[in-house]
C-alpha positions, 0 to 999 in steps of 0.5 A, spaced: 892 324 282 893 319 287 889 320 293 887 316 300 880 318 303 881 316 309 874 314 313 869 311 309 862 315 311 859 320 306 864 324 306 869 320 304 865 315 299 862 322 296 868 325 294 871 319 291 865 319 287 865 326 285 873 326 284 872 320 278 866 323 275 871 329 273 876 325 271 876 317 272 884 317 271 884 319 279 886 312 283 883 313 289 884 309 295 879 309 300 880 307 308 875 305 314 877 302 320 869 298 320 866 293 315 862 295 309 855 294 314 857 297 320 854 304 321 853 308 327 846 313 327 839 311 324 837 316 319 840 322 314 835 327 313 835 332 308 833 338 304 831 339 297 836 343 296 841 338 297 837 333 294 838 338 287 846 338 289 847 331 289 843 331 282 846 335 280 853 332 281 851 325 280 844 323 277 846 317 278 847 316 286 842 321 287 837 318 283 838 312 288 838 316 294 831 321 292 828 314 290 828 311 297 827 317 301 822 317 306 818 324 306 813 327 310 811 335 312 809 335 319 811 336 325 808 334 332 810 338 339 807 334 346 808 338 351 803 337 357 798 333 354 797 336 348 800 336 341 801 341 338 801 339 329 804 344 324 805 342 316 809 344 310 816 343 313 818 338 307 823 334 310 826 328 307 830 322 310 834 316 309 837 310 312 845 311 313 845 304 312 842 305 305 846 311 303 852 308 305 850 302 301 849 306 295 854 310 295 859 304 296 855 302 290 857 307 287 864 309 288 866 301 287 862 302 279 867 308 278 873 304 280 874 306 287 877 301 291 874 301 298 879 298 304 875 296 310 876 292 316 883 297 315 886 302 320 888 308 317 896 311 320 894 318 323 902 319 320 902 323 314 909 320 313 905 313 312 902 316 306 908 319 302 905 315 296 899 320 295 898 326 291 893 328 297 890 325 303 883 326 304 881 327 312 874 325 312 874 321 319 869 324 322 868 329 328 873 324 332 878 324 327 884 321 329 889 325 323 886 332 325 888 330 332 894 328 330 896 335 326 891 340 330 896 345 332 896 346 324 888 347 323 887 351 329 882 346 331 877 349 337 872 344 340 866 346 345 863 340 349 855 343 349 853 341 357 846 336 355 846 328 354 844 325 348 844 317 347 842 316 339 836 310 339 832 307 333 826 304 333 820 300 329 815 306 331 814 310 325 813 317 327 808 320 321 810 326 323 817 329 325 816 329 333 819 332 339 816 329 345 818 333 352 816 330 358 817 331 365 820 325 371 821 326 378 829 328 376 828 334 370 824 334 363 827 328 358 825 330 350 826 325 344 827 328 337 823 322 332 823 321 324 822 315 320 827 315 315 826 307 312 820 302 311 818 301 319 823 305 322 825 311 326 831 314 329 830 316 336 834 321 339 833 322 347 836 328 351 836 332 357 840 337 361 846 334 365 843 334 372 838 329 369 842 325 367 846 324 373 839 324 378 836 319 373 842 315 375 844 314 368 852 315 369 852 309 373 847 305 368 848 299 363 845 299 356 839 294 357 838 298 364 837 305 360 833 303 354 828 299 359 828 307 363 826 311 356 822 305 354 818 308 360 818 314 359 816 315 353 812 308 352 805 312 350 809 315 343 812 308 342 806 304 342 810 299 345 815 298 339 822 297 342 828 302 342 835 299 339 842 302 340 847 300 335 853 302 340 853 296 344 860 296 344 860 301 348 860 301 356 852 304 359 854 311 359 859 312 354 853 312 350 850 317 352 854 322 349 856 330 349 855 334 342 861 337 340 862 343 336 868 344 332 870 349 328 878 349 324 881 356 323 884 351 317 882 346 313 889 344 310 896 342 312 901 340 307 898 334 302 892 333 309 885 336 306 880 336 312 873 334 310 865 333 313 865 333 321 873 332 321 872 341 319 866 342 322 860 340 326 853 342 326 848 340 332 843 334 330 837 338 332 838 342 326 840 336 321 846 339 317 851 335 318 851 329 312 849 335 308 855 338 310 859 333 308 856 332 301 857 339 299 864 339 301 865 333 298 863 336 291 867 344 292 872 341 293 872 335 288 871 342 283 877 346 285 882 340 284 879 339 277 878 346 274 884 348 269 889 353 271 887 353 278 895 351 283 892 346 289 893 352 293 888 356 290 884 350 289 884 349 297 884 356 299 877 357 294 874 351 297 876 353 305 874 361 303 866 359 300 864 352 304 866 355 311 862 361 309 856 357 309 858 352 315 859 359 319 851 360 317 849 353 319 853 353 325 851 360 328 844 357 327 846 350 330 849 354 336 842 357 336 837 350 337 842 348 341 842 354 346 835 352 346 834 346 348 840 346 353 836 353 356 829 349 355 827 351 363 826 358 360 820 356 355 817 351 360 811 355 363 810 358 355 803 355 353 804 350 349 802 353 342 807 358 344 812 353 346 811 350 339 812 356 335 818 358 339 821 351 338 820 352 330 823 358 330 829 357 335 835 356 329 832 364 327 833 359 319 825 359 320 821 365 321 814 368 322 812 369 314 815 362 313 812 359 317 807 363 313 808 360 307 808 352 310 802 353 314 797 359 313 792 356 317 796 355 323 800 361 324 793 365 323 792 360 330 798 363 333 796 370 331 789 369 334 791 365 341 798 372 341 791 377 340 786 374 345 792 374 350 794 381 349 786 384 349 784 378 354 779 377 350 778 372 344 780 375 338 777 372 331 780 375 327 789 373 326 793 380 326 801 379 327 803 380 333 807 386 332 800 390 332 798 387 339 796 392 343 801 392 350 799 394 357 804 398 362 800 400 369 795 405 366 798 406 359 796 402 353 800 402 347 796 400 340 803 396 338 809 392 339 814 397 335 818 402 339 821 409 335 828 407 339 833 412 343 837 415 338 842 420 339 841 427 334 846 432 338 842 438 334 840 441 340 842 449 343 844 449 350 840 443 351 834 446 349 830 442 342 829 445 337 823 445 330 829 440 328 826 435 334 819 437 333 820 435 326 823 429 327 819 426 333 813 428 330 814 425 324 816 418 327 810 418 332 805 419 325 809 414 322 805 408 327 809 406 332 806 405 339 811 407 343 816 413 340 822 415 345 826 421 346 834 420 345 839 420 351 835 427 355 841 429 360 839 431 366 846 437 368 849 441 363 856 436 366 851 430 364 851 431 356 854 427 353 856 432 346 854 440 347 849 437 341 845 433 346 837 434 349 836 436 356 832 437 362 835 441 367 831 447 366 824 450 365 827 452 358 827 446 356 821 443 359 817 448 355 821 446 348 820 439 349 812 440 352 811 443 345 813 437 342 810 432 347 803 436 345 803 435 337 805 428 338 800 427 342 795 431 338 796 428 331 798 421 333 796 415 338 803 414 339 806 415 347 812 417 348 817 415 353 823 421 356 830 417 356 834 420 362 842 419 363 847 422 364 854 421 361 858 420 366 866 417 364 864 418 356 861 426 355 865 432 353 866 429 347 864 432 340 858 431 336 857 424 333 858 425 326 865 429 328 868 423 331 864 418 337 867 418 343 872 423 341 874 429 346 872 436 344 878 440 341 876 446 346 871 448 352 871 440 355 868 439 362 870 435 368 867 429 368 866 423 374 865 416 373 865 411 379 872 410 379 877 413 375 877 409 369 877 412 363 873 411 357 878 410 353 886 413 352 884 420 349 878 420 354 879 424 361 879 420 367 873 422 370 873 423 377 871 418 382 864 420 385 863 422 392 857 422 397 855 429 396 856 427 387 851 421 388 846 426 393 847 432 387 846 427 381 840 424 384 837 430 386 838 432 378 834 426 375 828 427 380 828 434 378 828 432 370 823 426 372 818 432 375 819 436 369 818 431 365 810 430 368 810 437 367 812 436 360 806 431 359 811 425 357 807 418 358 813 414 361 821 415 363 826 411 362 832 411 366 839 409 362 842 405 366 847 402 360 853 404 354 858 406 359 854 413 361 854 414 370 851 409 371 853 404 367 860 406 369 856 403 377 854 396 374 860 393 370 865 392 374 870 392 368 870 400 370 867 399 379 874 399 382 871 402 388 872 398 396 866 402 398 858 399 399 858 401 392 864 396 389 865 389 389 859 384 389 853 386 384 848 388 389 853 394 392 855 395 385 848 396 383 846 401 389 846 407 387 843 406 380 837 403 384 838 410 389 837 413 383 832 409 380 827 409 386 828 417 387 824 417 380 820 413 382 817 416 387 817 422 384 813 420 377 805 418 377 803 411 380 799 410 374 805 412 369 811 406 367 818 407 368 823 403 364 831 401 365 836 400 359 841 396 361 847 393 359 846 386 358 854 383 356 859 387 356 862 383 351 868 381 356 867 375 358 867 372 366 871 380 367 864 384 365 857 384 366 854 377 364 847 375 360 846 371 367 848 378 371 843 381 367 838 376 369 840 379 375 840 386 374 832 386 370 830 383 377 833 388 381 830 395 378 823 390 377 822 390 384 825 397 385 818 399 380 821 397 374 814 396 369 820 394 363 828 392 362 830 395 355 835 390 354 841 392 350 848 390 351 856 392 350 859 400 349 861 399 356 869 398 355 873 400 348 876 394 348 870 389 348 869 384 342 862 384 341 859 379 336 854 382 331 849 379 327 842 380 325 837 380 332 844 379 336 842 383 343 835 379 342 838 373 345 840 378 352 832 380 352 830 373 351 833 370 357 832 376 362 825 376 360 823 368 360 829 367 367 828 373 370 820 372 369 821 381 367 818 384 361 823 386 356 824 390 350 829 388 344 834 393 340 840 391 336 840 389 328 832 388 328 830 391 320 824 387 318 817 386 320 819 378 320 824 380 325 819 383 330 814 378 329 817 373 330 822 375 336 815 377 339 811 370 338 817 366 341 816 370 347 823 372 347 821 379 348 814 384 350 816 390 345 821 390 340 825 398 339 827 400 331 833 405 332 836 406 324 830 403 320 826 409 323 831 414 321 831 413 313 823 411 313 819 415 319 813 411 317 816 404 318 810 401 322 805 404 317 809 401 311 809 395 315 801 395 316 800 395 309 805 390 307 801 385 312 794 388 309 793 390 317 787 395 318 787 397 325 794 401 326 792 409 326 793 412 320 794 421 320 787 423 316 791 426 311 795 421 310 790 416 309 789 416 301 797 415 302 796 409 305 791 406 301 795 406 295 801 403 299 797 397 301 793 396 294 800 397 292 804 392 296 798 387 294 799 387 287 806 386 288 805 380 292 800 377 287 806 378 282 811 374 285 813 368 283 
């Protein structure tokens, strides 16, 4: 096979040296645009795992990388005068000048004849005396731009401004150093990576940049600027550019994210950066690279695969691993584009937060680097919560949590789940049951599903409700054993269904009308749910008196009922929810357009309860946080909004979930994919926040609750297959201070013997 490698980076070189090694009859041609020394970017780093790839694939070349690497395991975080070090990350790091000279090395011994100094045609036609041509030039490359309406390129300019820099400076440990000018916080990412040097990478938001005045600066000019800000992590040692070439700011550049629906085109094989990119914070792009290069170098080889199967496998399994490496290069990116958000946290806690930003990095693996550090964050996490020190580490899941008068013993909330088994709105020994069993399971907090406060308000006629005194008795006899025989509080959700009720049963078709005996529903406007749903009426005044008066009278009986807090479902499309978003507001009245008028009477609402509910008790608010429909719906910066609106209407705490407010939403799932919606109303907002959605694990809870992204995570289907999922989670963590029913002690016992045994099996 014939074959031209466009761009003569690590890609391109190391799937030339991967193509001969399967067979050496291969001529292979190799071009790039600058000399064999020219390099932009200091050092590579690494993981073991490519490391054992790249042996695995050419000994040779990969013994000559790993014997030059430069290791260290620690990494420093200085913020505000202090440094916060944490250990056993295991990095691995090298000069690209190096690594290139290696792999040229290399390709050269194995016949590859390498072309520099030598611009490539971005014209396919150029290249008809090759079998294939290799794109391998990079994220600005010049033949996928050529050909981009036949890759289905997408590119995202990420907003901050980055100038890539080296140093003399050797950095002992990975470092992040953030300090605060006159014009907004400047950060630098430093690691050494050779004998005497470090890459330097200063980076900050958009409108620091401009106000530093370094879009009208020259090279020199900039350099002595950075040289000043972060002259004590410097030690006096210089910083060196190696885009002199260009003019000041062009330097300083924006990431640019690139994702390829496709990665080939006729005889055009697309490679490294010029497929994909991930964000530098997370230094995956080389790594990248070399393993596409070695994918495909395998399905071009293997007997009895066509080209096409071979491209169509190598597409199939390399994307599937740089969607993973995107999705949490997205996340690091967001967080140093959103850093004001974390600023006021304590350092160890902006520390941590920085760590697990990637949600690649999680609490037990944190665990697992450095014990004795994350054992520091439980205590600091446990002294802040008992405002008091605590010696003994404990994860941040069992932290006790104050709500005005009501203490929870933890963080893990039994979340709202629809059970539609209840008579004429009345529960039964089934609610009994199931409530009584998850409140004896540990959690701190257990809520009650969408509770409904008319007859009209059902979403099912399975659905609870709180329209009557029949009612309220059933629901007492369940609020009496859960506080008899558990330490468990237990929280009254109050909605109304509004456009979406009169529908069947869940397991009988969601959101699906009934056949017989429907009821009228109303909405803010006369905007049905979807096709085969009513179209609710629009409410009038004398409406939003009557449903107002409905959930005071709901809330009463809840007091009544012992509950220890309610909350008001302001979420999911229901009455209210249909008020927020305005993909279903058309109204002109005060109670349309603008976010305050559309928020009106939701707050109405809310205010009435809260005035109606005792002083001393806590009230929350589930909200929609995206509606998953763009600028058209409800934003995550609206619901910053929103969160702020119902805490200062009294509001102890925003439940912050997202979507189910319009059919034709596209909402991006994943695991812990609401939590990013809890950490920005939480940490812009300056509100306290519950996390729902995908969360599974205690690792989960722990962490989302460490990086201070929410105050209480909500389980909802973990604690449908197993009631006792904090008691398992307790033992699993050897912890001793969740309450255990006394009949179900010598149980738990035997779980955390159990667990203990297993954990010193593994290897």
């Amino acid at each position: 096979m014939r074959i031209a490698c466009l761009g003569g980076g690590p890609a391109g070189l190391y799937f030339a040296i991967s193509m001969k090694l399967r067979d050496p009859a291969h001529e292979i041609d190799l071009f790039e645009r600058n000399r064999a020394d020219d390099t932009f970017g200091w050092g590579v780093v690494f993981s073991d795992q490519t490391v054992e790839n790249l042996m695995a694939n050419d000994s040779v070349s990969g013994t000559a990388i790993r014997d030059e690497f430069a290791h260290w395991d620690d990494i420093e975080v200085h913020l505000r005068g202090e440094t916060i070090r944490s250990s056993g990350h295991g990095f691995i790091g090298i000069g690209r000048k190096r690594l290139l000279a290696i792999l040229q090395e290399r390709a050269r011994e194995l016949g590859v004849d390498l072309h520099f100094d030598q611009e490539a045609s971005a014209d396919l036609n150029a290249w008809s005396g090759y079998d294939l041509v290799i794109a391998a030039d990079g994220a600005n490359s010049r033949i996928r731009t050529a050909y981009e309406e036949h890759f289905g390129v997408d590119i995202q300019l990420r907003k901050n401004r980055f100038f890539w820099c080296g140093t003399t400076k050797v950095f002992e440990a990975f470092t992040f150093a953030f300090e605060d000018t006159e014009a907004g916080w400047v950060w630098a990412h430093a690691y050494r990576f050779g004998e005497g040097l470090s890459t330097f990478i200063v980076e900050m938001a958009p409108e620091t940049w401009t106000k530093l005045g370094l879009d009208r600066m020259e090279q020199d000019a900039a350099i002595a600027l950075c040289e000043r800000i972060f002259a004590r992590y410097l030690d006096g040692h210089p910083l060196e550019s190696n885009a002199r070439h260009l003019p000041g700011p062009q330097a300083w550049l924006q990431f640019r994210r690139i994702v390829c629906d496709r990665w080939s085109y006729r005889n055009l094989v697309l490679l490294g950066d010029a497929a994909h990119t991930a964000h530098f914070s997370i230094g995956s792009g080389t790594k990248l690279a070399l393993e596409d290069a070695i994918k495909l170098a395998e399905v071009l080889n293997r007997p009895g695969l066509s080209r096409e199967q071979a491209l169509d496998e190598y597409q199939a399994e390399r994307n599937l691993e740089v969607l993973k490496l995107q999705n949490s290069a997205r996340n690091s990116t967001e967080w140093f584009e959103t850093l004001e958000r974390y600023l006021h946290f304590e350092p160890i806690q902006f520390a941590y937060s920085l760590l697990t930003r990637s949600q690649r990095v999680s609490h037990e693996n944190l665990r697992l680097r450095d014990k004795p550090w994350l054992e520091g964050v439980e205590r600091w996490f446990q002294s802040k919560a008992a405002g008091r020190a605590v010696n003994d580490p404990a994860p941040p899941m069992f932290a006790p949590f104050r709500l005005r008068d009501l203490i929870l013993d933890n963080r893990v909330v039994v979340s709202p789940m629809a059970m539609y088994s209840a008579t004429d709105g009345v529960p039964n020994d089934f609610h009994l049951v199931h409530y009584g069993t998850r409140a004896q399971g540990g959690a701190g907090l257990l809520y009650t599903e969408m509770t409904c406060v008319s007859p009209e308000a059902r979403i099912t006629p399975g659905c609870t409700g709180l329209w009557s005194e029949e009612q309220a008795a059933g629901w007492r006899r369940i609020v009496d054993f859960v506080h008899a025989h558990s330490r468990a509080k237990f929280c009254l959700q109050l909605g109304h269904s509004g456009p979406k009720g009169s529908t069947k049963v869940g397991w009988e078709g969601y959101d699906v009308p009934l056949d017989t005996g429907n009821w009228p529903v109303m909405a803010a406007s006369d905007t049905a749910w979807s096709p085969q749903n009513q179209v609710p009426r629009p409410m009038t005044g004398e409406d939003m008196d009557a449903v107002v008066e409905q959930f005071v009278a709901a809330v009463r009986r809840g007091d009544r009922a012992g509950f220890d807090m309610v909350e008001l479902h302001a979420a999911h499309g229901y009455l209210l929810s249909s008020f927020i978003t305005p993909l279903t507001n058309r109204r002109t009245d005060d109670y349309g357009g603008s976010l305050a008028n559309r928020l009106r009477f939701p707050l109405e609402v809310f205010r009435a309860m809260r005035a109606a509910w005792p002083a001393g008790r806590p009230m929350s608010v589930r909200i929609s946080a995206n509606d998953w429909m763009g600028e058209a719906g409800v934003t995550p910066d609206e619901a910053v909004e929103i969160g702020r609106a119902f805490t200062e209407a009294g509001a102890d705490l925003i439940d912050v979930s997202a979507g189910q407010t319009w059919a034709d939403s596209r909402p991006v799932y994943g695991r812990m994919f609401q939590t990013p919606f809890s950490d920005q109303v939480r940490n812009e907002g300056g509100v306290a926040t519950i996390a729902v959605g995908n969360i599974y694990e205690p690792d989960h809870v722990n962490s989302i609750l460490a990086a201070g992204r929410a105050d209480l995570v909500a389980l909802a289907r973990p604690h449908l297959i197993d009631p006792m999922w904090t008691l398992r989670a307790a033992a699993q963590h050897g912890h001793r201070g969740v309450h255990v029913p006394p009949p179900y002690l010598g149980g738990m016992a035997q779980l955390a013997r159990n667990m203990a045994r297993d954990a010193e099996l593994k290897p």
